[in-house]
C-alpha positions, 0 to 999 in steps of 0.5 A, spaced: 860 545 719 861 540 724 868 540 729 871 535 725 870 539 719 876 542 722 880 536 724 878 536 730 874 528 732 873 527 738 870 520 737 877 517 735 880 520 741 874 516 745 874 510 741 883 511 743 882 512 751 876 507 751 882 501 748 886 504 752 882 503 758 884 496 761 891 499 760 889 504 765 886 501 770 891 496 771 895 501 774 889 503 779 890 500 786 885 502 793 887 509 793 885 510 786 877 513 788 876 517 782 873 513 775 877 514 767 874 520 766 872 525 772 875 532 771 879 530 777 883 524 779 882 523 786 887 519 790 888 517 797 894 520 800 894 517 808 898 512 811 905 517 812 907 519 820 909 526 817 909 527 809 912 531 804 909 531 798 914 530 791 912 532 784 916 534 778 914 535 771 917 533 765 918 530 757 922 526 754 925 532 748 927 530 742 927 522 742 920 523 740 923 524 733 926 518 732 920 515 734 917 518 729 922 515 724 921 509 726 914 509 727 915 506 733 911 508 739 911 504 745 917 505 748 917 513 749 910 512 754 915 509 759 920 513 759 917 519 760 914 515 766 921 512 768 924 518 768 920 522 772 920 516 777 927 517 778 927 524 778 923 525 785 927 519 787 933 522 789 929 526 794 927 519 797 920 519 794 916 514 792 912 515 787 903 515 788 899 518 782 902 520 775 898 524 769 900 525 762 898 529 757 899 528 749 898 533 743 898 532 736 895 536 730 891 529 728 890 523 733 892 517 730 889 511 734 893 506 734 899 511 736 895 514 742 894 506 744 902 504 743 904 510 748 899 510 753 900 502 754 907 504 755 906 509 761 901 505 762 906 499 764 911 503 767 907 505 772 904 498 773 912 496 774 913 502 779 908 502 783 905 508 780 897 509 778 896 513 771 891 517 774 889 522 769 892 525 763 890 530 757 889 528 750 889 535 746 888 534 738 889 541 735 890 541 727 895 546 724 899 545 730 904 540 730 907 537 723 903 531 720 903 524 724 907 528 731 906 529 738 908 530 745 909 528 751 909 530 758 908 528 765 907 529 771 908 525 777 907 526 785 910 522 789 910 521 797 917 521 803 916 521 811 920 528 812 925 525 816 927 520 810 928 526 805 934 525 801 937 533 800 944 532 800 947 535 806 950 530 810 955 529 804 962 530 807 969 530 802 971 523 802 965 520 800 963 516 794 959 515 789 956 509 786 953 508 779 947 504 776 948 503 769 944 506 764 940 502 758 943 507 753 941 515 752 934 515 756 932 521 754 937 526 753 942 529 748 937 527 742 939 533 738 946 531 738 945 525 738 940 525 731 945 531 728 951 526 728 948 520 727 942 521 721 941 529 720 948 528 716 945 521 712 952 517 715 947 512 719 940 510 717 935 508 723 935 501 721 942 500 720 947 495 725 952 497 727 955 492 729 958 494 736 952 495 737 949 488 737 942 491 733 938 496 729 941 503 731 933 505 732 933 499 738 939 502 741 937 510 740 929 508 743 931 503 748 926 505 755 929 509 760 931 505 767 927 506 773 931 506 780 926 504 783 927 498 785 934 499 786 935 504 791 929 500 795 934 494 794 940 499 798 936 502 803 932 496 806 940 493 806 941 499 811 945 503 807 945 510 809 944 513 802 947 521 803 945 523 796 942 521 789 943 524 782 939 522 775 943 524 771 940 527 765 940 533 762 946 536 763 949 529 766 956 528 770 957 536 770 951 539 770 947 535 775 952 532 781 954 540 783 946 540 784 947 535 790 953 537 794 953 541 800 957 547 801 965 546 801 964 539 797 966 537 790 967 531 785 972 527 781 969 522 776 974 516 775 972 515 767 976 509 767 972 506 772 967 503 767 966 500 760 963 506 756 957 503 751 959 503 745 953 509 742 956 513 746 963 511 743 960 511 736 956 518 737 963 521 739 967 519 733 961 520 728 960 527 730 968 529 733 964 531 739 970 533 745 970 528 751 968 534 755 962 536 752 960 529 752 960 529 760 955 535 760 951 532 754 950 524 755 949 519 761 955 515 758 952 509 760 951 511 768 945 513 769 943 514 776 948 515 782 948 514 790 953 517 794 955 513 801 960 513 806 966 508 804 963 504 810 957 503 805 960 502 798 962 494 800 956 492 803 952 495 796 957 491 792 954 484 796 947 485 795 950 484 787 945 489 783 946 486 776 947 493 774 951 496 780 957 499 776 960 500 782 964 506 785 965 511 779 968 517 783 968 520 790 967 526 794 972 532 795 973 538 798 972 543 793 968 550 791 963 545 787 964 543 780 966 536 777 973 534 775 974 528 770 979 523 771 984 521 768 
């Protein structure tokens, strides 16, 4: 009996990573010191007065799902490698190398090349090396033709430049940067109320949303990257940031305030997509509970001094909502207005 008598082949996953090669090495840069393939990836690090490395490691949950059913896998890549940007972004990093790892129970080729080329062109856009990643096929462990999805990026911040949220004072306001659609949180609601109960199929079109409902649910997560690089070099102080995933408006903005402060959101500060507006009506979902579960259409969010918020406006970002809430005395907590 030979491995691939279990379902295990590892010449198809070779044959998958070597296609995926040039996509790979394309994100590479001088710092990159190791080849596709070292046991290790090797990454030159210098060139910081006294740096702070920044990692973080996520997924991108249950929109896998929907890439499943749709049969469409090149858009699930970069969103995890988007996110995880925008995750240590908010402490001020910018992102060095990026590892993936990718398990399913039988490799398909054609998929694992669709969602490394993905990853591949997000860390290209952000400026991040695909350094290394794990491709693990283990049969019986995953349901037929599914995988999953994670990463891991490191970043790099001067210590002086780290972003951490304790010069936010009561008074303060917040900007937000508009989402492109769900990113990658609240897929399980989002499936439950759309398609589990066969009130939509992924090919249908809504039409407030202008496309397929599979076009709207697998739109990539935005990277801020380069916004953020765009305030901060206009000499914007900016005092906090918040990715608005899991646990969006609630959940996520109390993880930045200083003691003593809180916030308000002014929901009419901004047009709410309509997926959001469609989710909410399909499933009867409470205007609270969609707040804590979905980005509503904001999907990142700088905190400035009233000074600043003028100056962020001129520098016209095509996706800068503009204030949507503001800073107040409070023992923590997030108050929705109206």
């Amino acid at each position: 009996m030979k491995y691939r008598d279990s379902g295990v082949d590892i010449d198809r996953a070779g044959r998958a990573l070597k296609r995926a090669g040039g996509d790979v090495k394309s994100t590479w840069n001088a710092r990159v010191l190791s080849g596709l393939g070292a046991f290790g990836g090797l990454f030159d690090a210098a060139g910081f007065t006294r740096p702070v490395l920044v990692s973080s490691i996520d997924g991108v949950g249950t929109k896998l799902k929907v890439a499943f059913a749709a049969k469409r896998h090149d858009t699930v890549g970069a969103c995890l490698v988007n996110h995880c940007v925008n995750d240590i972004l908010v402490q001020g990093a910018r992102p060095l190398f990026f590892l993936d790892y990718f398990a399913t129970g039988r490799l398909a080729e054609d998929v694992l090349v669709a969602v490394l080329a993905g990853m591949a062109g997000a860390c290209k856009a952000n400026g991040c090396a695909l350094i290394g990643g794990e491709t693990a096929e283990m049969p019986g462990f995953y349901p037929d033709d599914e995988y999953d999805l994670a990463g891991c990026i490191v970043g790099v911040v001067d210590r002086e430049q780290v972003v951490d949220g304790r010069a936010i004072r009561p008074g303060d306001l917040l900007v937000g940067l508009a989402s492109t659609g769900l990113h990658t949180n609240g897929y399980s609601l989002a499936r439950r109320v759309l398609l589990d109960g066969g009130a939509y199929a992924l090919d249908d079109r809504p039409p407030q949303l202008g496309g397929t409902l599979a076009d709207a649910l697998l739109a990539v997560h935005r990277s801020y990257l380069s916004h953020v690089g765009r305030v901060t070099a206009a000499g914007v102080t900016i005092k906090g940031m918040v990715h608005l995933t899991g646990g969006a408006f609630l959940d996520n903005i109390p993880r930045i305030l200083p003691a003593g402060c809180a916030a308000a959101i002014d929901t009419r500060a901004w047009l709410v997509p309509p997926l959001f507006e469609l989710i909410a009506s399909a499933g009867g979902v409470a205007r609270e509970e969609m707040y804590r579960v979905f980005n509503m259409g904001v999907g990142f969010v700088l905190v400035v001094d009233p000074a600043d918020a003028p100056r962020i406006d001129a520098l016209g970002l095509a996706d800068c909502l503009g204030v949507i809430g503001r800073v107040e005395a409070g023992a923590g907590g997030v108050r929705l207005e109206p």
